[in-house]
N, C-alpha and C positions, 0 to 999 in steps of 0.2 A: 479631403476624403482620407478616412486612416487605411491604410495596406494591414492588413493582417500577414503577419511571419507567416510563411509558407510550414515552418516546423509548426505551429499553432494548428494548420488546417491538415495537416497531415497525420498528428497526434489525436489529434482531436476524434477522425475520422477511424482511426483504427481504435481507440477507447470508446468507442460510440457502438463500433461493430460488435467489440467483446460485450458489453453493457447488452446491447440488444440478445446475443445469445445466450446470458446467463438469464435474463428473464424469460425468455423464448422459454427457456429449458422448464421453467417452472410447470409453465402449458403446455410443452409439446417439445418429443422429441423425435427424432428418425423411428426408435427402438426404446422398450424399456431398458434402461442405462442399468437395471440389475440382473437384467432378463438374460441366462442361460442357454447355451446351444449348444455342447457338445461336438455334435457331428461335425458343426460348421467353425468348429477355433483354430485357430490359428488362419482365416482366409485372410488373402492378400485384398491391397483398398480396391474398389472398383467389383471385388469378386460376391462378395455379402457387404452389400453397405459401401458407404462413400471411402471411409476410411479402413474396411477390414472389420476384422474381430479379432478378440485376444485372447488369451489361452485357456479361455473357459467359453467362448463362444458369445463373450457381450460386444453390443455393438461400439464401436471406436467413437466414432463421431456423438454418438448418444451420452459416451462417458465424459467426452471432453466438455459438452455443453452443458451437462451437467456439474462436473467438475469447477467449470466456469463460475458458476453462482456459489459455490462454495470458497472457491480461490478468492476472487473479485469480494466476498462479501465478509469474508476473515477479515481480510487487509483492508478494506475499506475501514472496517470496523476498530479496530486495532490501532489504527493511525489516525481515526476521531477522537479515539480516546488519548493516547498519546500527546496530541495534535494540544485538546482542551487543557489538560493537562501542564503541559510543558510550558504552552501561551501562558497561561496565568502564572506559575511560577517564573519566569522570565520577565512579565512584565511587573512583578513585585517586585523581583530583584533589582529592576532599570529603576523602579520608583520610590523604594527605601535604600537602596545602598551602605554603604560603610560593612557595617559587621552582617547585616541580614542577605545584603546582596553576594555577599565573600561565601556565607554560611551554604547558602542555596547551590552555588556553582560551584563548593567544595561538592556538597552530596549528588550533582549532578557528573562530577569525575568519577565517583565511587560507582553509580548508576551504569557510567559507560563500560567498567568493568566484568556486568553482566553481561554479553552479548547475548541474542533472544533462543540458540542451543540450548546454550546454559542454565538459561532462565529458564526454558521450557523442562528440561532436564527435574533442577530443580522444584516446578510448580510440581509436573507430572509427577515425582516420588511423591508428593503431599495432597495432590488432586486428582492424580490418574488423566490419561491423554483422555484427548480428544479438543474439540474446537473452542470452547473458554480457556482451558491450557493455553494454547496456539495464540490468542487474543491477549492472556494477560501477556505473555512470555514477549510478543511483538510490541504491543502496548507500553509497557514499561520501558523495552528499549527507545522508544520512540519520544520519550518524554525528553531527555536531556537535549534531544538534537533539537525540537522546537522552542524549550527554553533557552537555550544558547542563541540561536537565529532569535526572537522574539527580544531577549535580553540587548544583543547586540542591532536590534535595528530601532530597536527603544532609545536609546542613551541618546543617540544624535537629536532624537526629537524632543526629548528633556531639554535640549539646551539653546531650544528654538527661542525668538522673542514671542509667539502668540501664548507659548505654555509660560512665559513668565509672567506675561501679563494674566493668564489666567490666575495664576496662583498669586499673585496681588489684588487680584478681585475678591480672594478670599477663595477660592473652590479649592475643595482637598486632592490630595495626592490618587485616591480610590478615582474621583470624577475627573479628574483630569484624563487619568490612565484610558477610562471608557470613551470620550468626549475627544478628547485629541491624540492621545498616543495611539488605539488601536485602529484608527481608524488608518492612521498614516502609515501604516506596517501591514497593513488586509492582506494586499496584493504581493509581500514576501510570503505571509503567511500562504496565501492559495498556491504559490509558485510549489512552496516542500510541499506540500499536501501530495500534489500530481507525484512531483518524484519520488518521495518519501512510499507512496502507497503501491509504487513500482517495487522498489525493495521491500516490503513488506510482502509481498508477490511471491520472492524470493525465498524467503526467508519460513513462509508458511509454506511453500514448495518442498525447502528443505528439512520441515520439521514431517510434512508428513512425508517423507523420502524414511525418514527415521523412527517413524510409527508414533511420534507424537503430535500428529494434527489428530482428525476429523476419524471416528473410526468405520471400518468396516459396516455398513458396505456403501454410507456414504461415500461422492464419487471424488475422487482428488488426485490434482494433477498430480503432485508428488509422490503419492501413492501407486500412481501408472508407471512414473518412473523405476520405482524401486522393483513391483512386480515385473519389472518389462527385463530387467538387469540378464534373466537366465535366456530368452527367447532373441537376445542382441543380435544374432547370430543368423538364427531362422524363422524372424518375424521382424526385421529393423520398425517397421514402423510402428512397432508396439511404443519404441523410444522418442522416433522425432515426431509421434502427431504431440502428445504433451510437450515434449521437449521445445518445440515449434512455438508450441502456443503459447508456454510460459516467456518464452524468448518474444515471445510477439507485443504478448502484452506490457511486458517491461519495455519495448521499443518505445510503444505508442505512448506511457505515462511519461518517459523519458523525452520524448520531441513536446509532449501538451505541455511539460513543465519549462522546458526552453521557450518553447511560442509563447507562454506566458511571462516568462520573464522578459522577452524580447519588449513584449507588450505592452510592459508596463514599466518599463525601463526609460525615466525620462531625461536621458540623454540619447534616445533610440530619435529619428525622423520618420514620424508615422503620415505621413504626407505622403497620397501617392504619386 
């Protein structure tokens, strides 16, 4: 009987939680997440609402779940495209090599040069902010790291004897790649996805911390952040209900991608 890693079921569980709130949020939330209240801003958690109100009188809890579907569905986003992306160029590289494979993980060094600020910096002078900015800016950096991973867990299975007997059967380098290499690599691939879409998390936190995500008055955590920066003082939980939950949700993608690796790690004794 296999034991499931305890970080698998514990990851799992808090990604499953945040998943459920960002689609909750779709239908239904405590509070309209845009809805104003004056009289009642700045109340502490418990006083108006579970979690308070912020300095315009919207509800906390309403913004974070809100917020949620926006955070979770950038990066979700961003690190699919990334993710497609990188896979294929990495597994070209493992399956032509010499000058094509040298060529790819040259422009894949040049790539990491970017980091996704910069990038976003960049997109936004030539696309203006908001959440496609946010998407390429993360997106693009996302490419080199699952070509690398992709690339490097490709080579070994190149040099398997089933892939050699294929390619003496006559099947080309394209069907192989489909047929035997990607399949033998899935399970690294699914491992970065989890962690990968944690720092992407991050990353879209930090761009709209800096006014290049999602604009006004869509709800985002980073954006709590940044407005929260003047009230630190005499409203703390303006800072740790996002702060919390960005930090939450990087935990849970963080334990789902070790339980996953734990998983599927077959030097692991999955015997219980």
């Amino acid at each position: 009987m296999t034991r499931l890693p305890l970080s698998l079921l514990v990851g799992g569980a808090i990604t499953a939680a945040y998943l459920a709130a960002a689609l909750t949020s779709r239908v239904w939330t405590p509070a309209d997440p845009t809805a104003m209240n004056i009289a009642r801003r700045l109340a502490p958690p418990g006083e108006a609402g579970f979690l308070g109100t912020d300095q315009i009188g919207r509800d906390v809890a309403s913004i974070l779940m809100a917020g949620a579907w926006t955070s979770l569905g950038i990066a979700a986003v961003a690190v699919a495209l990334g993710a497609a992306l990188g896979t294929a160029a990495g597994l070209a590289a493992a399956a032509m090599g010499g000058r094509a494979e040298r060529a790819v993980m040259s422009l894949n060094a040049v790539m990491f040069a970017f980091p996704p600020i910069l990038s976003a910096i960049l997109l936004g002078a030539l696309l203006g902010p908001g959440g496609g900015t946010a998407i390429l800016a993360i997106g693009l950096f996302m490419i080199p790291v699952f070509a690398r991973i992709a690339r490097g867990a490709a080579l070994p299975v190149w040099a398997r004897d089933y892939v050699a007997a294929a390619r003496m059967a006559g099947k080309g380098r394209a069907r192989i790649t489909l047929e035997h290499v990607l399949p033998n690599i899935s399970g690294q691939i699914v491992v970065q996805l989890a962690i990968q879409t944690g720092l992407a998390i991050l990353a879209e936190a930090g761009l709209s911390f800096l006014g290049m995500g999602v604009p006004p008055p869509s709800p985002s955590w980073g954006r709590m952040l940044s407005e929260a920066q003047t009230w630190i003082g005499t409203a703390p939980h303006l800072v740790l209900a996002p702060g919390l939950a960005i930090a939450g949700a990087v935990l849970g993608l963080n334990l789902l991608g070790d339980g996953l690796r734990d998983l599927t790690d077959p030097r692991r004794d999955h015997s219980a």
